[in-house]
N, CA, C and O atoms as a MOPAC input file, in Angstrom:
PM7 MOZYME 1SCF
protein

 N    -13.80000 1    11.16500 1    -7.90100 1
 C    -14.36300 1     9.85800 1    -7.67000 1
 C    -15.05900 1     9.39000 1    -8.94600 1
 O    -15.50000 1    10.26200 1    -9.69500 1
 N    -15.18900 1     8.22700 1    -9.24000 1
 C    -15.61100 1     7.49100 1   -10.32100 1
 C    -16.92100 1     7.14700 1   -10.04800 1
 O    -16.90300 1     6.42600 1    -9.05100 1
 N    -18.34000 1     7.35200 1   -10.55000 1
 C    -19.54400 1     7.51800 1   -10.71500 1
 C    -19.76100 1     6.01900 1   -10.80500 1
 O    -18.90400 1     5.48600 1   -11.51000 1
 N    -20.58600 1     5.24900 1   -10.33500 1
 C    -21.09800 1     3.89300 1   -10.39500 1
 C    -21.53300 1     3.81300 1   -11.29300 1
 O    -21.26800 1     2.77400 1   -11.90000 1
 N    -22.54000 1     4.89400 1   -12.03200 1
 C    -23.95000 1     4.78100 1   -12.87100 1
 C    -24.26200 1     6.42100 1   -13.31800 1
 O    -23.67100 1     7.50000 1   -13.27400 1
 N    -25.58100 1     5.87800 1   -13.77200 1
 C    -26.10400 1     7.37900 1   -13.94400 1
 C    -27.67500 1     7.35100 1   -13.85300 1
 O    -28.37800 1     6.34100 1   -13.85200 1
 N    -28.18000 1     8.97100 1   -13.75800 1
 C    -29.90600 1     8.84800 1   -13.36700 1
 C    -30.44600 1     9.70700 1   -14.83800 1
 O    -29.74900 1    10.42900 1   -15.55000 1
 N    -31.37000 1     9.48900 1   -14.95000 1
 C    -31.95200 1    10.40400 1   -15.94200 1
 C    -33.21800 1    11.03000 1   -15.45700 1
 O    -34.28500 1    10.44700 1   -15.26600 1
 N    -32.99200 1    12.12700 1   -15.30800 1
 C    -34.33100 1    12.88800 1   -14.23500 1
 C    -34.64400 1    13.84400 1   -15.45500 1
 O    -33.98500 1    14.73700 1   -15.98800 1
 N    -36.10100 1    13.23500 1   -15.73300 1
 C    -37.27700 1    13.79000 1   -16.57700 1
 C    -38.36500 1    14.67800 1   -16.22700 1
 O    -39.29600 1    14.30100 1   -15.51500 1
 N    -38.27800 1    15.83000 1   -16.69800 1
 C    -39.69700 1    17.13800 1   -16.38200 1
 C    -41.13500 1    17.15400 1   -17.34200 1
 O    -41.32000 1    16.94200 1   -18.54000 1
 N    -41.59100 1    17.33300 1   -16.77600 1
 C    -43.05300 1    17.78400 1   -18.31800 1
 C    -42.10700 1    19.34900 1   -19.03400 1
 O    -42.59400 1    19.99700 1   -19.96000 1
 N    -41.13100 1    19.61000 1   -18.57000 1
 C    -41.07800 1    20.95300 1   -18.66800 1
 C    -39.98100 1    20.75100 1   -20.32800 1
 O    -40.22400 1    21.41900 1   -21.33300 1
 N    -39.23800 1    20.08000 1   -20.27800 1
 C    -38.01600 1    20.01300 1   -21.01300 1
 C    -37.37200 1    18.35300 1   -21.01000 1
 O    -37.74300 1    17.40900 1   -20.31200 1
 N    -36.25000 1    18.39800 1   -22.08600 1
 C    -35.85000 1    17.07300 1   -22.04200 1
 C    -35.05100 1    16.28600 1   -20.86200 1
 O    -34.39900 1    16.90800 1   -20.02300 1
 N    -35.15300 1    14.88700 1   -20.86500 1
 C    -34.06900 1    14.61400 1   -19.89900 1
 C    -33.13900 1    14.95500 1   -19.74500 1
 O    -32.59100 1    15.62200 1   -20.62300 1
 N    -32.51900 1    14.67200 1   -18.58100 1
 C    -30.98000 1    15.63800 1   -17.92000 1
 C    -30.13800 1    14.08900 1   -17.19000 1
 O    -30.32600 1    13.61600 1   -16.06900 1
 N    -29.36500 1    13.67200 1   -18.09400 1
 C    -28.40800 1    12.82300 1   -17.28300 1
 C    -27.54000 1    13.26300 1   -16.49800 1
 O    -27.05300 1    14.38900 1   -16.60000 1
 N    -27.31000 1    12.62200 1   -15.82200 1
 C    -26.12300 1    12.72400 1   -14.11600 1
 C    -25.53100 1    11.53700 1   -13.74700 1
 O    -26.29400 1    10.59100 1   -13.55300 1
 N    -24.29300 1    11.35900 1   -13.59900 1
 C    -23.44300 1    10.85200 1   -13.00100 1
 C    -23.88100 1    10.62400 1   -11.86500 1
 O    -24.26900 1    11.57200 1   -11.18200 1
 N    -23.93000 1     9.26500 1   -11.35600 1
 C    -24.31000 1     9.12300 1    -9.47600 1
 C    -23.59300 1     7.97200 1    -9.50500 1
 O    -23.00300 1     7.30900 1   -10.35800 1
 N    -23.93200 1     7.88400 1    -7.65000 1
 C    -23.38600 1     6.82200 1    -6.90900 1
 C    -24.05000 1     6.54300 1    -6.02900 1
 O    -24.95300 1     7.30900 1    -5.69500 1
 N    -23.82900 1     5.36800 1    -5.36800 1
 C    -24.40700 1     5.21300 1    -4.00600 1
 C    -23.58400 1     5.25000 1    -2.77800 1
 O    -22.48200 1     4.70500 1    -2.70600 1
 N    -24.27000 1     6.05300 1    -1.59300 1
 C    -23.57400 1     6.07000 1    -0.58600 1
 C    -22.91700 1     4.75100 1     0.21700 1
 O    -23.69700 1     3.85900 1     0.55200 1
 N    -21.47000 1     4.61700 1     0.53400 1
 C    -21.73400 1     3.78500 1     1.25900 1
 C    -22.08200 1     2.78000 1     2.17200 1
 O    -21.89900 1     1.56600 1     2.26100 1
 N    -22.94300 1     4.13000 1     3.17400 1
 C    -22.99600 1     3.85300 1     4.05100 1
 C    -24.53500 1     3.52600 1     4.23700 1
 O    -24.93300 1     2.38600 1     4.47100 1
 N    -25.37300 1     4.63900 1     4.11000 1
 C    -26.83000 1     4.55400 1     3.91300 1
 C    -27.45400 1     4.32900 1     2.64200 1
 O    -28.65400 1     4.44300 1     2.39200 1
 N    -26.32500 1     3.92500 1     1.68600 1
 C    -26.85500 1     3.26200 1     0.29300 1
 C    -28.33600 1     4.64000 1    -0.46200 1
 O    -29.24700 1     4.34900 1    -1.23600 1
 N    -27.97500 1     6.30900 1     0.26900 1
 C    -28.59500 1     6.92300 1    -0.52100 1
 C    -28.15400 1     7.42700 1    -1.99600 1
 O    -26.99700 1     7.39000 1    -2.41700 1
 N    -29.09800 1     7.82800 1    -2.59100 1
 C    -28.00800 1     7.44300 1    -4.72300 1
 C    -27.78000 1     9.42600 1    -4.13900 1
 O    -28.33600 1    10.19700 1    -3.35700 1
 N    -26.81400 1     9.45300 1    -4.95600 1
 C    -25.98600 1    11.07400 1    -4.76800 1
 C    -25.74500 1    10.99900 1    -6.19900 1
 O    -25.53700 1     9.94100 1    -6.79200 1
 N    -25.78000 1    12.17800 1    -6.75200 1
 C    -26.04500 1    12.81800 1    -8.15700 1
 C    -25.01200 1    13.77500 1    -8.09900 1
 O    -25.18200 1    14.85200 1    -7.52600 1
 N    -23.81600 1    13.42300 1    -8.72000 1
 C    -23.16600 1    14.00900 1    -9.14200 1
 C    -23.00500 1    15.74100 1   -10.47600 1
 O    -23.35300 1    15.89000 1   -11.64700 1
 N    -22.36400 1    16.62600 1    -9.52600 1
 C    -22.81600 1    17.60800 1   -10.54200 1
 C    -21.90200 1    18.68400 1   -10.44500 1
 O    -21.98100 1    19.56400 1    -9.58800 1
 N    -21.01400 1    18.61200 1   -11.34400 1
 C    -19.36000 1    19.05100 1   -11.14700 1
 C    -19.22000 1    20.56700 1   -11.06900 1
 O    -20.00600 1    21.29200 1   -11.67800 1
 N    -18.34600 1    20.99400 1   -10.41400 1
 C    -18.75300 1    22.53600 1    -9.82200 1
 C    -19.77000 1    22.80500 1    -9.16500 1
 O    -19.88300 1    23.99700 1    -8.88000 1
 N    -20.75200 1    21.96900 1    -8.73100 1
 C    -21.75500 1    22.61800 1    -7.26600 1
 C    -21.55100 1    22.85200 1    -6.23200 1
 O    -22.37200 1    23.41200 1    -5.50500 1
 N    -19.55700 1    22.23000 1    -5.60700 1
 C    -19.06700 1    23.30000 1    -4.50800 1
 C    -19.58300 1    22.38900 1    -3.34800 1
 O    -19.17200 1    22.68300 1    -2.22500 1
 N    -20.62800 1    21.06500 1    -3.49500 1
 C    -20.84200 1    20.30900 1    -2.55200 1
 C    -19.85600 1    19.32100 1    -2.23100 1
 O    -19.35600 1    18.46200 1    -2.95700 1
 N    -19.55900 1    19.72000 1    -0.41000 1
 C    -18.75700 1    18.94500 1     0.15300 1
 C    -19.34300 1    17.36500 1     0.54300 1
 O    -20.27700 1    16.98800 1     1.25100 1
 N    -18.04900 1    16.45600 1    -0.49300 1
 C    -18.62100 1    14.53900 1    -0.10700 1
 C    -17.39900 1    14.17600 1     0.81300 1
 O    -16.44300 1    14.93500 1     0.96900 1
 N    -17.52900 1    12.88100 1     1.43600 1
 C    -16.05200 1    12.54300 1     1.92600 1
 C    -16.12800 1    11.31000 1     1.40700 1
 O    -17.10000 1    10.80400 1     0.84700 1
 N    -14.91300 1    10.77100 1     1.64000 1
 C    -14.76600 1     9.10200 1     1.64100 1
 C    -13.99700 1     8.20400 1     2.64600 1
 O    -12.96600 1     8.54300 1     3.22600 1
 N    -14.56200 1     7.14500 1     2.76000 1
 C    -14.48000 1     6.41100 1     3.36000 1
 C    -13.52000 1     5.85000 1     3.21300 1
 O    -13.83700 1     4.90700 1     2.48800 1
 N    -12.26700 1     5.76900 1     3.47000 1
 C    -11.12700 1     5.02000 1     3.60200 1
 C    -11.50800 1     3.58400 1     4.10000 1
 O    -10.73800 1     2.79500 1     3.55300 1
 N    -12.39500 1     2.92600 1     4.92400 1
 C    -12.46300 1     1.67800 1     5.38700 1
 C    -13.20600 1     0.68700 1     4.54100 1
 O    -13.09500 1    -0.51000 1     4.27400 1
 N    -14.26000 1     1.98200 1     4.13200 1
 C    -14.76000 1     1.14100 1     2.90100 1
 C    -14.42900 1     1.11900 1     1.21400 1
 O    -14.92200 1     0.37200 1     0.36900 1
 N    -13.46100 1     2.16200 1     1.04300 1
 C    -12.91600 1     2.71600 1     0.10400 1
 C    -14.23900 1     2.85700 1    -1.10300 1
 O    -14.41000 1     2.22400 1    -2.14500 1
 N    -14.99300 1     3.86900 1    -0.51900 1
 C    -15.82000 1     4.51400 1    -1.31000 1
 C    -16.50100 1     5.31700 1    -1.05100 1
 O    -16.58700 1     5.34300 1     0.17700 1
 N    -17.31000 1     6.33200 1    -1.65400 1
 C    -17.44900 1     7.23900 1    -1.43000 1
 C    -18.89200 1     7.40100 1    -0.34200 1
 O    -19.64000 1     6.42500 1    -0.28500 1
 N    -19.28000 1     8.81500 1     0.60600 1
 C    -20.49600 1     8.99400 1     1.46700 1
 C    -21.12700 1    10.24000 1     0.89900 1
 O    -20.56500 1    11.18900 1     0.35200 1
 N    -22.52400 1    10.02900 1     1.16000 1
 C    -23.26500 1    11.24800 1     0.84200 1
 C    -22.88900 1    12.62500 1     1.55400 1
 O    -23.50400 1    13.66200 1     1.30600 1
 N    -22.24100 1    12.58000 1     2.10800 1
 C    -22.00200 1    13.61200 1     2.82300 1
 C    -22.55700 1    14.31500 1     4.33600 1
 O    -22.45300 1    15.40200 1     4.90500 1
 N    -23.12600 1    13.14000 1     4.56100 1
 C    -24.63400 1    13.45200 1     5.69600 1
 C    -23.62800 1    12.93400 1     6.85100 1
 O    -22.87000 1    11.96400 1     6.85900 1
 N    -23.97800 1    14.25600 1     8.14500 1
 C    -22.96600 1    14.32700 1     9.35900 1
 C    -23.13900 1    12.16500 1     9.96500 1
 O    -22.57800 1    11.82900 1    11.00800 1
 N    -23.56200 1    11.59200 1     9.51600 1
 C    -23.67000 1    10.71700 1    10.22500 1
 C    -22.74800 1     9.05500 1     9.42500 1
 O    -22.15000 1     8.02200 1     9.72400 1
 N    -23.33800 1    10.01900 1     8.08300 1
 C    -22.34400 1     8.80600 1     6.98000 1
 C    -20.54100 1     9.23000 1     7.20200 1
 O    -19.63000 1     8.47400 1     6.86400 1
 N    -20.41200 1    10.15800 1     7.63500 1
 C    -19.14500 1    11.05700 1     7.59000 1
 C    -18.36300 1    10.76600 1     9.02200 1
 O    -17.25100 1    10.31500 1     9.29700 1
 N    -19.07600 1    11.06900 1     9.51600 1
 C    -18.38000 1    10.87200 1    10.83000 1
 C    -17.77100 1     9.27600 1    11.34200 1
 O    -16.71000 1     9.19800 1    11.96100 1
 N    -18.44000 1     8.27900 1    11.05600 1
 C    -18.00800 1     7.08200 1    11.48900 1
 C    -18.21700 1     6.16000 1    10.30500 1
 O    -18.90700 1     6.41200 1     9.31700 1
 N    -17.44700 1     4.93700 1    10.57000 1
 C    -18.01400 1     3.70500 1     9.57700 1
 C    -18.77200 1     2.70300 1    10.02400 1
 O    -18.40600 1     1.91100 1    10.89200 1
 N    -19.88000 1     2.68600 1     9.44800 1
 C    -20.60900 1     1.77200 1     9.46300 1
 C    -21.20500 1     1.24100 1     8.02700 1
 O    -22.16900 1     1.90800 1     7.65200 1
 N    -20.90500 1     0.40800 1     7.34400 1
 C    -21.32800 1     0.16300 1     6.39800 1
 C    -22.89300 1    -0.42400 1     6.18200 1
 O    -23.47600 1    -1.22000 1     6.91800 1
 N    -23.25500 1     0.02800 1     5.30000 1
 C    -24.86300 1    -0.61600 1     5.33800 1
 C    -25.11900 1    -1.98700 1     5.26800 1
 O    -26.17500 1    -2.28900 1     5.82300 1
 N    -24.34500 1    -3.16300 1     4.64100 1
 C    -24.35200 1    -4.50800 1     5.32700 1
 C    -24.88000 1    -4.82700 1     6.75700 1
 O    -25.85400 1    -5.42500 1     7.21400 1
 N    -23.19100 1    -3.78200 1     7.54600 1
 C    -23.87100 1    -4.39100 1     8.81200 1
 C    -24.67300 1    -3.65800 1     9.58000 1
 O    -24.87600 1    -4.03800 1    10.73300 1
 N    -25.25600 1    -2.51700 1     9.11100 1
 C    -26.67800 1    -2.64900 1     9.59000 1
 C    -27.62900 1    -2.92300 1     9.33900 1
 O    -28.57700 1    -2.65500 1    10.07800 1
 N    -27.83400 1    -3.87900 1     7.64600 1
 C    -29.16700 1    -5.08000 1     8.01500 1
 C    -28.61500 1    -6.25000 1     8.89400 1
 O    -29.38800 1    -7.13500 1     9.26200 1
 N    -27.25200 1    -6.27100 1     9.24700 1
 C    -27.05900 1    -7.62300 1     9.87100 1
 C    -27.82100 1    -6.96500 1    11.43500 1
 O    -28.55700 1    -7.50100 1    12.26300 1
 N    -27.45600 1    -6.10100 1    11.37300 1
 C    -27.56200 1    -5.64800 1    12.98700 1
 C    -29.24400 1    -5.49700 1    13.52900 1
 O    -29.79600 1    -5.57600 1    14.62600 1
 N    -29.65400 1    -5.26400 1    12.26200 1
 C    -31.34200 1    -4.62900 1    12.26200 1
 C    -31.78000 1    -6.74400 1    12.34700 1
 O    -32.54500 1    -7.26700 1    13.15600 1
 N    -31.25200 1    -7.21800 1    11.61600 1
 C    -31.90400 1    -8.73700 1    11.38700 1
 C    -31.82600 1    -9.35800 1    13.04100 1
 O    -32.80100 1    -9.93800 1    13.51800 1
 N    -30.51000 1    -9.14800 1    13.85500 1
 C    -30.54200 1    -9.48900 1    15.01000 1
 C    -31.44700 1    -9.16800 1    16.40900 1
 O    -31.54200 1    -9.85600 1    17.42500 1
 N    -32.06800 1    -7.87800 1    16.08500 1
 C    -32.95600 1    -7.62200 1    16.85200 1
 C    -33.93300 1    -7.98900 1    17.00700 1
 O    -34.59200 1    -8.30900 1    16.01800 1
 N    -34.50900 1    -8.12100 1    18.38000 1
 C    -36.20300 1    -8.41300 1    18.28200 1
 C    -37.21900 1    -7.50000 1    17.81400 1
 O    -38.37300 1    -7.90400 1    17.66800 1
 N    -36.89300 1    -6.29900 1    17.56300 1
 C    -37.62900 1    -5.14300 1    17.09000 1
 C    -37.71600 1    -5.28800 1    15.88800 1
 O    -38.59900 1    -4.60600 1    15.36700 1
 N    -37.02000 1    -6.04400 1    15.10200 1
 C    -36.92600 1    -6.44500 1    13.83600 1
 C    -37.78700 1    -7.34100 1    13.39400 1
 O    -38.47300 1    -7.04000 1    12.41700 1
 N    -37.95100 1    -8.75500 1    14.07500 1
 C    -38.71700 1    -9.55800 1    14.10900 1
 C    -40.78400 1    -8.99800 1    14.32600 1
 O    -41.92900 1    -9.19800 1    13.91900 1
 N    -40.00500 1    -8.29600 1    15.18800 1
 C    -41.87300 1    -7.91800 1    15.92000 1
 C    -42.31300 1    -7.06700 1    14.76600 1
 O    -43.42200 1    -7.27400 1    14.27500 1
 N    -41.62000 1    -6.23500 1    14.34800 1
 C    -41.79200 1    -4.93300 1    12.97400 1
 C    -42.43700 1    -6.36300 1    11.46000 1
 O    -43.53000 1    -6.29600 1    10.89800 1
 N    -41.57200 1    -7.23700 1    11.24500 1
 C    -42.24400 1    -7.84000 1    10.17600 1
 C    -43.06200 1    -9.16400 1    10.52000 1
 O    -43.13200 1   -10.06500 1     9.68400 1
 N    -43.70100 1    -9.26900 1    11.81000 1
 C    -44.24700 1   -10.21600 1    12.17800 1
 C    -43.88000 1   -11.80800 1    12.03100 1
 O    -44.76900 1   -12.61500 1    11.76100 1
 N    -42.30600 1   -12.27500 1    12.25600 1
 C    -41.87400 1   -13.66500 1    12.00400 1
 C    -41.89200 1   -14.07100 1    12.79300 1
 O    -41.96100 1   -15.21800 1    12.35100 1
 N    -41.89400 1   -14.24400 1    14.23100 1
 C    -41.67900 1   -14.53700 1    15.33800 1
 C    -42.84800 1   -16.54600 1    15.16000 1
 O    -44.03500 1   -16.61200 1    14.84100 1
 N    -42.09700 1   -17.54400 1    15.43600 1
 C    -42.77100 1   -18.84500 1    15.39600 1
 C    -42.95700 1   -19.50800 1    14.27000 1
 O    -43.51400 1   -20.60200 1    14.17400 1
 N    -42.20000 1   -18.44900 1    12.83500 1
 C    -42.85400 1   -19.20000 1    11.60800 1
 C    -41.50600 1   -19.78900 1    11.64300 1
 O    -40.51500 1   -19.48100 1    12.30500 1
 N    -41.72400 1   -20.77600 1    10.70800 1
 C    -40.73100 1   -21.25100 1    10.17600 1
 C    -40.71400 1   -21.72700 1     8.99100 1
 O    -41.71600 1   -22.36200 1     8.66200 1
 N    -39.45800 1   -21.56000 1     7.86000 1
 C    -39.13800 1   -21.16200 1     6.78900 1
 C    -38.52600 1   -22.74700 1     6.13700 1
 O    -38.07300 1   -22.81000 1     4.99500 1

């Protein structure tokens, strides 16, 4: 898979260490690529890109779009950031 980007993760201990990453598709967590660590990723054929590997990004598609669309439709959503009567 082809790396979006990259991170540079800095220690007091020693110099920076660049890495190849991406973001999940699904839960948009960044995954750090690190060749030969033997960690199993999958991909997403629907979204044609790659998942962190987490039983929940893996198992089904749901892309992270539509779950802010889905989170925006709720009233639990509304009550959580207090909008309820304003208007914009």
């Amino acid at each position: 898979m082809k790396p979006m980007g990259y991170i540079s993760i800095s220690g007091p201990d020693g110099p920076p260490v660049e890495r190849d990453a991406y973001l999940c598709c699904h839960c948009q967590r960044m995954v750090v690529v690190v060749p030969g660590s033997g960690k199993q990723r999958s991909w997403c054929f629907m979204c044609n890109a790659g998942t962190c590997g987490a039983k929940g990004c893996s198992s089904r598609c749901l892309p992270f779009e539509a779950r802010l669309e889905a989170m925006e439709g709720t009233r639990k959503f509304y009550k959580n950031m207090d909008l309820r009567g304003k208007k914009f």
